[in-house]
C-alpha positions in Angstrom: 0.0 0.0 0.0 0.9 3.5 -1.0 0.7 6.0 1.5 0.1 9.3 1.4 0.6 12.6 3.8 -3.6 12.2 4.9 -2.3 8.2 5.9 0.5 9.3 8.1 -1.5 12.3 9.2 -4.6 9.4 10.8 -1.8 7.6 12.2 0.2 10.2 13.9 -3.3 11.6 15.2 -4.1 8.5 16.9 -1.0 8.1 18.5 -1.1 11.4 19.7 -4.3 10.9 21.1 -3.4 7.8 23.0 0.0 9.7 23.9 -2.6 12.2 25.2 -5.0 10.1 27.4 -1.7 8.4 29.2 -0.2 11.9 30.2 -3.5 13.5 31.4 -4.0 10.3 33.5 -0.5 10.5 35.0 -1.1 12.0 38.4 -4.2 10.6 39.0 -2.5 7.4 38.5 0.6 7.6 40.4 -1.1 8.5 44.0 -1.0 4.7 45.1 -0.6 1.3 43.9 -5.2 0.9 43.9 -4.7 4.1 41.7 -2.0 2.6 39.3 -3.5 -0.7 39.0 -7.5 -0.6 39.7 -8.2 3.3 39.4 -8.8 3.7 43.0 -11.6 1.2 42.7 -14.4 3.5 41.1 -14.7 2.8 37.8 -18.0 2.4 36.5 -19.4 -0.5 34.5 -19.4 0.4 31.6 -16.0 1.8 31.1 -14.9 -1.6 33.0 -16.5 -3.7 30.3 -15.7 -1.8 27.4 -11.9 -2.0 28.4 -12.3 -5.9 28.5 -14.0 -5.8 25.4 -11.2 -4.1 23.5 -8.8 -6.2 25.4 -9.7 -9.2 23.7 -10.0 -7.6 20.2 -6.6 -8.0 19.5 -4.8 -7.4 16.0 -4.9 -11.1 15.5 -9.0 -11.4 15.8 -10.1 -10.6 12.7 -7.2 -12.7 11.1 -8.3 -15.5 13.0 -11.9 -15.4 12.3 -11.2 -15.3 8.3 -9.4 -18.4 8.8 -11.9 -20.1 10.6 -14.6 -19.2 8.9 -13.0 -19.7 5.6 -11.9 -23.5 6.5 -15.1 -24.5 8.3 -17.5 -22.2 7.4 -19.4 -19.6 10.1 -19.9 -22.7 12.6 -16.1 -23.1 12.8 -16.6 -20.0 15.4 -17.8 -22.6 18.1 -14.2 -23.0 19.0 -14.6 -19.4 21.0 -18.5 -19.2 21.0 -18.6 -21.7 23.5 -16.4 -19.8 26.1 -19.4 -17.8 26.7 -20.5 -20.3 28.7 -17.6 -19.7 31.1 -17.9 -15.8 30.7 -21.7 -15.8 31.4 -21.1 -18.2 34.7 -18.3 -15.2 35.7 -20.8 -12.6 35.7 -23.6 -14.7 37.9 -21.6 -17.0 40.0 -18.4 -15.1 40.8 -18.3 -11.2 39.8 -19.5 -10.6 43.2 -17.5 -12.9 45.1 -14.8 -11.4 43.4 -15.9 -7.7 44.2 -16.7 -9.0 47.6 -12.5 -10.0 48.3 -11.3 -6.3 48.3 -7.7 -8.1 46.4 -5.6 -5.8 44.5 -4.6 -9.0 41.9 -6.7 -12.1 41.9 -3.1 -13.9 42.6 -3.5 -12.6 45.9 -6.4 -14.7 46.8 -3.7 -17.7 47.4 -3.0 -16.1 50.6 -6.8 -15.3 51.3 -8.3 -18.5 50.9 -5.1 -20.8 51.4 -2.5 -20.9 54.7 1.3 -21.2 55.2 4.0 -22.0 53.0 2.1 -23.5 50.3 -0.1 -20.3 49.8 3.2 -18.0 49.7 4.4 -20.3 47.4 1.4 -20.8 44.9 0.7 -16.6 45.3 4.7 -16.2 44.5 4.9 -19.0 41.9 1.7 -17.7 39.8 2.7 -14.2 40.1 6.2 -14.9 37.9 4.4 -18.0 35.8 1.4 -16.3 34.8 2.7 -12.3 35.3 6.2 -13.0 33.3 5.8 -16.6 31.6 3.0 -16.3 30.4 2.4 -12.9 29.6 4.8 -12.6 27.7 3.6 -15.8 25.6 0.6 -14.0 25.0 2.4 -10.6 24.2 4.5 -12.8 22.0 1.7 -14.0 19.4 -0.2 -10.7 19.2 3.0 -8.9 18.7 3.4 -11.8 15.9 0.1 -11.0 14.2 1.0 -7.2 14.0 3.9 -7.7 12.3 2.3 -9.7 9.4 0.4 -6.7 9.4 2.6 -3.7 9.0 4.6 -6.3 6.7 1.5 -6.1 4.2 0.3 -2.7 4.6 3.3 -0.7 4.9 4.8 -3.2 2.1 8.0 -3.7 3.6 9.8 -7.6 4.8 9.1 -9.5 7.5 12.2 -8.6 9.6 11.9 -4.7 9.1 7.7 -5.1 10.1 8.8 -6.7 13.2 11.3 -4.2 13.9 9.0 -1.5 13.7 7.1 -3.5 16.3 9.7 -4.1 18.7 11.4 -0.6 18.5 8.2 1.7 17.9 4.6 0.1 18.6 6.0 -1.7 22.1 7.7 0.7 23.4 5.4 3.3 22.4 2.6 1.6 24.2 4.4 0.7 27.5 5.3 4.5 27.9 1.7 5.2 27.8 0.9 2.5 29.9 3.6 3.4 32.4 2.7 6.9 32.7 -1.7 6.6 33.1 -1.7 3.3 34.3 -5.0 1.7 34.2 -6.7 4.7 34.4 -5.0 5.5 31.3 -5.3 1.9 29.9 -9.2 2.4 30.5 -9.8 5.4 28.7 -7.4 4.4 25.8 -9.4 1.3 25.4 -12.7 3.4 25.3 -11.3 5.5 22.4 -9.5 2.3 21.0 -12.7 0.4 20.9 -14.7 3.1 18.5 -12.0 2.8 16.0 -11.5 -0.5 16.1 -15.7 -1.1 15.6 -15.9 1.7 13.1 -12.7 0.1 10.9 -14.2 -3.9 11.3 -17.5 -2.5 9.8 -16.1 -0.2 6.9 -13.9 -3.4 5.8 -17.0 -5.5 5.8 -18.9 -3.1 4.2 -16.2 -3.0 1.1 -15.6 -6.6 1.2 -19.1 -7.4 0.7 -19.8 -4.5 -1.8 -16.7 -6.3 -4.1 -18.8 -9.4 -4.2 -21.7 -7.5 -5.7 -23.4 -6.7 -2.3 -25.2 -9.3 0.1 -27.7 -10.9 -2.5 -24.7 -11.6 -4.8 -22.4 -12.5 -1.9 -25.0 -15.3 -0.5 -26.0 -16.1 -4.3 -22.3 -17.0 -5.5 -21.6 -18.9 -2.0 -24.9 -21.2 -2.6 -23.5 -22.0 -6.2 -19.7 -22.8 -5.1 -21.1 -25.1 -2.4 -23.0 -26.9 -5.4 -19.9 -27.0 -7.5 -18.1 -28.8 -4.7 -20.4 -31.4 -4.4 -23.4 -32.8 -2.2 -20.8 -33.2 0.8 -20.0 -29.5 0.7 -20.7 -28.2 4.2 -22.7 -24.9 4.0 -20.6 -22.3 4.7 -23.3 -19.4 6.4 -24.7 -22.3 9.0 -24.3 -21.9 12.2 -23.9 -24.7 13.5 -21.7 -27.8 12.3 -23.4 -30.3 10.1 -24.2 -33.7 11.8 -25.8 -35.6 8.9 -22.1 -37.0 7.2 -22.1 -40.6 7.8 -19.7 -41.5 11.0 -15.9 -41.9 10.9 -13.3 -42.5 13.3 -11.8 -39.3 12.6 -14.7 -37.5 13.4 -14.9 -38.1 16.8 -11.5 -35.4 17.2 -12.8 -33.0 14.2 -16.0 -31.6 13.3 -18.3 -31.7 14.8 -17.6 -33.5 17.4 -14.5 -31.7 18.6 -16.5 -28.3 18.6 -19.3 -29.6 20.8 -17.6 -32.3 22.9 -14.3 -30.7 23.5 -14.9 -27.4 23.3 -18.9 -26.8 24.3 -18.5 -30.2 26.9 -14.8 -29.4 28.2 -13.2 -26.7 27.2 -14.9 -23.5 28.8 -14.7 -25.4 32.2 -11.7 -26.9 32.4 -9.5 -25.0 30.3 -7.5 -22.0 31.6 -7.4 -19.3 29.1 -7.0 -15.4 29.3 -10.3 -13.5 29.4 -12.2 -16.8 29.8 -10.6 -18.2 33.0 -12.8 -20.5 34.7 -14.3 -18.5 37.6 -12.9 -15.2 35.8 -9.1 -14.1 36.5 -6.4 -11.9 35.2 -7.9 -9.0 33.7 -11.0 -9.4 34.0 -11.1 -9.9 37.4 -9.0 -6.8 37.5 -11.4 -5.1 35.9 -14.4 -6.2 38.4 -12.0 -5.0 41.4 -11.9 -1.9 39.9 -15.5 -1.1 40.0 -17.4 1.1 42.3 -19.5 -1.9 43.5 -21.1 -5.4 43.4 -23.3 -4.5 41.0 -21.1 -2.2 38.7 -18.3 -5.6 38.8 -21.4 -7.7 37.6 -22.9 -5.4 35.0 -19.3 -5.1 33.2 -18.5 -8.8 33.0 -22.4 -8.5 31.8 -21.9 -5.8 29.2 -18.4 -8.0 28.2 -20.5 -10.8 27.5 -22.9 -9.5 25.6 -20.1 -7.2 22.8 -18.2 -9.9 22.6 -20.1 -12.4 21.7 -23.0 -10.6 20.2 -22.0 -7.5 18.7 -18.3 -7.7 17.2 -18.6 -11.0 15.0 -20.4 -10.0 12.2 -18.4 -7.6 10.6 -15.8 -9.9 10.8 -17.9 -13.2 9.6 -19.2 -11.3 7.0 -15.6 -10.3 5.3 -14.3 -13.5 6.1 -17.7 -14.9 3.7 -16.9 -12.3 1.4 -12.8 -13.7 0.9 -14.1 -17.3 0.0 -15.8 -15.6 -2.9 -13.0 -13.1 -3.8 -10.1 -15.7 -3.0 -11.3 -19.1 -3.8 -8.5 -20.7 -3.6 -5.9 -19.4 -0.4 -3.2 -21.3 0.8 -3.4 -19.5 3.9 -6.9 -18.4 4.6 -5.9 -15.7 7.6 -4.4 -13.2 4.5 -7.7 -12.8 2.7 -8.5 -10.2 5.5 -5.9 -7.9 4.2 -6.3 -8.7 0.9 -9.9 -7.2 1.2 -7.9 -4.4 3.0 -5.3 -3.6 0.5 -7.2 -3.7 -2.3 -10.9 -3.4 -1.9 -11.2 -0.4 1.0 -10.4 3.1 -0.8 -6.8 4.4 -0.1 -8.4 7.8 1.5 -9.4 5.4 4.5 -5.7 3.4 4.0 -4.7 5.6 7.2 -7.5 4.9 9.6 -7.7 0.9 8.9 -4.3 1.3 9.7 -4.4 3.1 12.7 -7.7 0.5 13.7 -5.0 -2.3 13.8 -3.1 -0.5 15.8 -5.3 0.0 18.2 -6.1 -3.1 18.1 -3.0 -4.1 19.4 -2.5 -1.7 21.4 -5.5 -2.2 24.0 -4.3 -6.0 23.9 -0.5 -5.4 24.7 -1.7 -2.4 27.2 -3.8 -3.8 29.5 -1.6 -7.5 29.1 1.1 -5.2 30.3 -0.6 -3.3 33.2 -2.1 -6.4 34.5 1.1 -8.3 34.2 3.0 -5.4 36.2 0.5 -6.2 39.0 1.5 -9.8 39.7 5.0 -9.0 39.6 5.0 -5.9 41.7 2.3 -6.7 44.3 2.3 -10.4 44.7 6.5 -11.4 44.2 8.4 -7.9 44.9 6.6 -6.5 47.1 5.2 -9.8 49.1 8.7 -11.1 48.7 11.6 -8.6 48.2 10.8 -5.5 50.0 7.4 -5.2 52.4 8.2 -1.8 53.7 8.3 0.6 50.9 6.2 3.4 50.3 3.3 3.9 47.8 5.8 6.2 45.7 7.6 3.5 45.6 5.8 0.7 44.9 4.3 3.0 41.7 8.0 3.5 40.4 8.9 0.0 40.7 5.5 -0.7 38.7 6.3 1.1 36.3 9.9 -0.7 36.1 8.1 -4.3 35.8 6.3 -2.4 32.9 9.7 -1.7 31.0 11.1 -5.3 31.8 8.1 -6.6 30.3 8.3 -4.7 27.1 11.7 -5.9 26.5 10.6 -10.1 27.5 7.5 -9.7 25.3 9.9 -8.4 22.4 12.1 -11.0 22.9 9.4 -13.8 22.7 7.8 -12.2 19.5 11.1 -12.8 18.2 11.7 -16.3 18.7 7.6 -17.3 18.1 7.7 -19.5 15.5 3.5 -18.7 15.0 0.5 -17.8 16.3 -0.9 -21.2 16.3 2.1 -22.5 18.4 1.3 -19.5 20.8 -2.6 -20.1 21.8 -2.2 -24.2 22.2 0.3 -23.9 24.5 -1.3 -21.9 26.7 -4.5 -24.0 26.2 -2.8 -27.3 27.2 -0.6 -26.3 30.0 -3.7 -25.3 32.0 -5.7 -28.1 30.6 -7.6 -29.5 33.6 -7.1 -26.7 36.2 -10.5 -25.3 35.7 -12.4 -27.3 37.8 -10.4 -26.5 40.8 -10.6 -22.5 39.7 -14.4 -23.0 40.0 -14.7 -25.0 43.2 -12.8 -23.0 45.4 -15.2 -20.6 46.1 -18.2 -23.1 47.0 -16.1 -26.4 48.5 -14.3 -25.9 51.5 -12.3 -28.9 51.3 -10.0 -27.1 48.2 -6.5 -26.2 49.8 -3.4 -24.7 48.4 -2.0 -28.4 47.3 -5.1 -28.8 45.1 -4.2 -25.7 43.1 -0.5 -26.4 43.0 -1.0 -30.0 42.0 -3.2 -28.8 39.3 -1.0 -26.7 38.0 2.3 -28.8 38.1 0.4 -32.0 36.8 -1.0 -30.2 33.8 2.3 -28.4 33.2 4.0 -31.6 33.6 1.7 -33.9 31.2 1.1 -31.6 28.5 4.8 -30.9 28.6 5.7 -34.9 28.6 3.0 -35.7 26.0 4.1 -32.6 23.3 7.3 -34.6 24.0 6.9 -38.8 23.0 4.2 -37.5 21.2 1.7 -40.7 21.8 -0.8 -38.9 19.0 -0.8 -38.9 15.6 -3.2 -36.9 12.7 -3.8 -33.9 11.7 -3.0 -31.3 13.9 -6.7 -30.5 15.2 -6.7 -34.1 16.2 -3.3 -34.4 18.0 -4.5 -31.0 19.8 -8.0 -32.4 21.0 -6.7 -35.7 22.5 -3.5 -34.4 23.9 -6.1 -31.8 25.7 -8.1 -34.3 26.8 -5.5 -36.4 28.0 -3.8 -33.7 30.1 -7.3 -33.1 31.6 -7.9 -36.6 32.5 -5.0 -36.8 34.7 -4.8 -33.3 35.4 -8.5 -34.0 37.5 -7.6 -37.2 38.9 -4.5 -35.5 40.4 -5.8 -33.0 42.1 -9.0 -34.8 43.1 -6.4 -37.3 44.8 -4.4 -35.0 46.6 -7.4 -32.8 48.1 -8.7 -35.8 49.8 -5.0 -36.8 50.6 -3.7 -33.6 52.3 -4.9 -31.8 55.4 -7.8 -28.7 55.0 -6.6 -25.2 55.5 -7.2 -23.7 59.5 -10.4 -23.9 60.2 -9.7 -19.9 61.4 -8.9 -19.1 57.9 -12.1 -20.4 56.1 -13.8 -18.8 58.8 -12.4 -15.7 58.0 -12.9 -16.2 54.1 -16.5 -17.7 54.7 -17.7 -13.9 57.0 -15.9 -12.1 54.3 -16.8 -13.8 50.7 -20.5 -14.7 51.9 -20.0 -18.0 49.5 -23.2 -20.0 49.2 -23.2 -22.0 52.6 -23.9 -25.6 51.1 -20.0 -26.5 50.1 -19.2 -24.4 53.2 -22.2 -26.5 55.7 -18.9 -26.9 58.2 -17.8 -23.7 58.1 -21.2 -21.6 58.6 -22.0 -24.0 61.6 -19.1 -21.8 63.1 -20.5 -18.8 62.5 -24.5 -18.4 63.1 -24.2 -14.8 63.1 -23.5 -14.5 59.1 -26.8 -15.3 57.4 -26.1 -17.7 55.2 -26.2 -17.2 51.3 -28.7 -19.4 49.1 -28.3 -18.0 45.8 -26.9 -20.4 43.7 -30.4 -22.1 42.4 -31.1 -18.6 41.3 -27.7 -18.1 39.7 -27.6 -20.9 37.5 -31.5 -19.9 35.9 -29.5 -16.4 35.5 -27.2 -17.8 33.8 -28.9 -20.0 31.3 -30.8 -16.8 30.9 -27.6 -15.0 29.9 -26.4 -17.6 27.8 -30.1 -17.8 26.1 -30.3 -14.1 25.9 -26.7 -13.9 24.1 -26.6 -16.5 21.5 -30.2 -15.6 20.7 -28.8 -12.0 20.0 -25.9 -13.5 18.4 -27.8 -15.9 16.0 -30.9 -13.3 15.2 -28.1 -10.8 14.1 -26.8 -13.7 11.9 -30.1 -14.4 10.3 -31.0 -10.9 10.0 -27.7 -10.2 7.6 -27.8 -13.8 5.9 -31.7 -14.8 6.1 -34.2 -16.0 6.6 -34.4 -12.3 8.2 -37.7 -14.0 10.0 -36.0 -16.5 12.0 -33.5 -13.2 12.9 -36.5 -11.5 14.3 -37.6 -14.4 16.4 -34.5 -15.0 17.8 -33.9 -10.9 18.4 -37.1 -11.0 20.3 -36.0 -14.2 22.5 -33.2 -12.2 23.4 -35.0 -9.3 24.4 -37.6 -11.3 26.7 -34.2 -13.0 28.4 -33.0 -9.7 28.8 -36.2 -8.1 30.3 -36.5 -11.3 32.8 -32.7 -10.8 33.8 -32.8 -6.8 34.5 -35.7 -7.8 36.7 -34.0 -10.4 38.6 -31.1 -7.9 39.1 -33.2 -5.2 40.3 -34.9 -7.2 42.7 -31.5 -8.3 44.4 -29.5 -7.3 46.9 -26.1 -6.3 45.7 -24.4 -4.8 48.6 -21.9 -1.9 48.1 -18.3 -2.8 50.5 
């Protein structure tokens, strides 16, 4: 692409924005580490949801979804559909427990909930393994994707893209980070958000004006699925198709992998950033930042609901309109930016440009900002030095900010793909969900059963990736190795709960008058403690959250049919999601969400 003084005019104007929003936010940031890290706690739910919205539209999305939808059709977004049914369970079953905690990092509930030297062990160990290790994994793949990016659009090599990364986007955002901290983070998401919406929607909007508009588009995808053949899969369903006649394969592919791993296992057991079991890293940053119970809750609500229901589209529909435009892609992910370079109109060259980057940006920020935290709060200063003062706990976060920047740099470097990136992560906490989830409503979970968890799925997915017992395609090597690691990973830690001691009964005490958990996992407990009335929620929970689900995919799917027809069947489902909707804002307001 060709760029002209009104490209690098967009582009230096959104820097300078975000270069803005981080200076403004400096001072207000820099008072103490609850400023720096959760905005002195008073952040309201919508700018607390947006953030996490914008978090997980990384510079990678988009690609992603093209391939995916290019290979195996619209239903071959099940593979992070079904995490809504984690996300949902966050808002109703644990946003409040997690407002309720008054933590600075969810790291720090080892030490709440578990005793001794196997909490300051597990609190110390995940702050470096998830605040450095794996942070910087993640860093790693999106700054990946961004470099294919500025490679094709700024139309220079691979090694010069990626140097551009590491020496100008990176650093750039870590100074902004450093200086606004999460206030800053927060309000650059906001603005990074709108642009990246505003860009996903002109690209569709071009990409599906090349094929002759929406008529055409669906016309010309009917007729190449009857070209193909009668075992052409239909690429605008929804869902999978179950009809092909069974094969041994198909028990690790589609459909089977989408709705038995992923819908049956995945969202549960799986640790994964932004759809943690239970909720975690950022998002549970973001829910100890609001102003309330019910302001945590509504943003993991709001979340829920853009993630899942309002981004897609634009992006499904593109990645429809690049199997008409490019038949016949070696690598399905480029067809995004083929639409880009040479379908959108070079006057808006500039601002898709400058949508990437934020894109990347509000990813690597708040990856940064949150990782800070662990290192700072739960291994420096639980660890290194307890007695320093708020100045200088804010310095020193803003050091672990730098350090990272230069580890994530390094990582990006030596990536070898994106792919390689994201199934890592998803197999080395393979298992560990269940224990994530049952530690708020089973007494009996200690310190042992996390850190058994942990190792043993570190240990097996490592071992397995290693004599490599599986063979097939990779899809197939991925699901069983997954399920494998989660196998063992459960029985471990099942095993050593019942094997090793419970935590003080002093302790859970204390957790159980603080948390408020529902008092049927914790019978023993509240028998100590007749003076707390006992919560009996979680009946109610659960309806709420098939309600949420219900009301999301509903929303989700009528959107769908709307676009791609029959627009009937969208209005059905749009009005299902509305009456789950009214039913849930009625339940809400007749709770009590108490304000700490």
């Amino acid at each position: 692409m060709n760029f002209t003084i009104l490209d690098w005019t967009a582009i230096a104007g959104y820097l300078l924005i975000t270069l803005i929003l981080g200076l403004y936010f400096r001072s207000r940031s820099g008072k103490s580490m609850d400023d720096y890290f959760l905005s002195g706690r008073s952040v309201s739910w919508w700018l607390a949801g947006t953030s996490m919205v914008a978090t997980t539209f990384a510079a990678d999305t988009p690609l992603v979804v093209t391939g995916l939808v290019y290979s195996q059709g619209v239903s071959g977004n099940w593979l992070w559909w079904a995490f809504l049914l984690s996300g949902m369970m966050t808002v109703f079953l644990f946003a409040r427990l997690w407002r309720r905690s008054g933590l600075l990092t969810d790291v720090q509930f080892a030490e709440m909930r578990y005793s001794g030297k196997p909490a300051a062990f597990l609190r110390g160990f995940r702050a470096i393994y998830l605040g450095m290790l794996m942070n910087c994994l993640i860093l790693g793949w999106v700054t990946k994707a961004m470099t294919s990016i500025v490679a094709v659009t700024l139309g220079v090599s691979d090694g010069r893209a990626l140097a551009i990364c590491l020496f100008f986007l990176i650093p750039f955002t870590g100074l902004y980070v450093a200086l606004g901290g999460l206030w800053g983070v927060l309000w650059t998401d906001l603005f990074q958000f709108v642009l990246k919406m505003s860009i996903v929607i002109a690209v569709a909007y071009f990409a599906v004006k090349a094929c002759g508009g929406m008529s055409s588009l669906l016309s010309q995808l009917a007729a190449m699925r009857a070209a193909a053949g009668p075992n052409a899969g239909d690429a605008t369903s929804f869902f999978p198709d179950f009809s092909k006649p069974f094969d041994s394969e198909l028990l690790w592919t589609l459909p089977a992998l989408t709705f038995v791993v992923n819908l049956g296992l995945q969202w549960w057991a799986f640790w994964y950033p932004g759809a943690e079991p239970g909720g975690g890293g950022y998002i549970a940053q973001r829910i100890f930042s609001a102003k309330d119970e019910r302001h945590g809750l509504l943003s993991v609500l709001w979340f829920n609901v853009a993630h899942y229901a309002v981004r897609p589209w634009p992006w499904i529909l593109t990645a429809l309109s690049v199997i008409v435009l490019y038949p016949k892609l070696e690598h399905p992910e480029t067809g995004y930016m083929m639409v880009v370079t040479q379908h959108v109109p070079p006057a808006l060259r500039g601002i898709v440009v400058a949508g990437f980057m934020a894109a990347f940006m509000s990813t690597f920020a708040t990856q940064l900002n949150w990782g800070a935290s662990y290192l700072v709060a739960d291994f420096y200063r639980r660890f290194l030095k307890k007695d320093g003062t708020d100045a200088h706990y804010v310095t020193m976060s803003r050091v672990a900010t730098v350090i990272l920047v230069i580890f994530a740099a390094l990582v990006s470097a030596l990536l070898s793909s994106i792919r390689s990136g994201w199934e890592i992560v998803l197999e080395v906490g393979a298992g560990t969900g269940g224990v994530y989830l049952l530690r708020w409503y089973w007494w009996r979970i200690n310190a042992w059963s996390e850190i058994s968890a942990m190792a043993t799925a570190l240990v097996s997915s490592v071992a397995l990736r290693w004599w490599a017992p599986f063979t097939g395609k990779q899809p197939v090597v991925f699901a069983k190795t997954a399920l494998t690691t989660t196998a063992i990973t459960t029985i471990a830690w099942v095993a050593v709960t019942y094997l090793t001691s419970p935590e003080p009964e002093a302790l859970l005490l204390q957790f159980y008058r603080k948390v408020r958990p529902h008092v049927t996992g914790w019978a023993a407990i509240a028998r100590l403690a007749p003076d707390v009335t006992p919560t009996r929620d979680l009946g109610r929970n659960l309806l709420s959250w098939v309600l949420g689900c219900a009301m999301v995919y509903s929303a989700l799917f009528g959107g769908g049919w709307l676009l791609l027809g029959p627009r009937g069947k969208g209005v059905l489902f749009l009005a299902i999601a509305v009456a789950c909707g009214w039913s849930l804002s009625r339940d809400l307001s007749k709770r009590s969400i108490s304000t700490p």
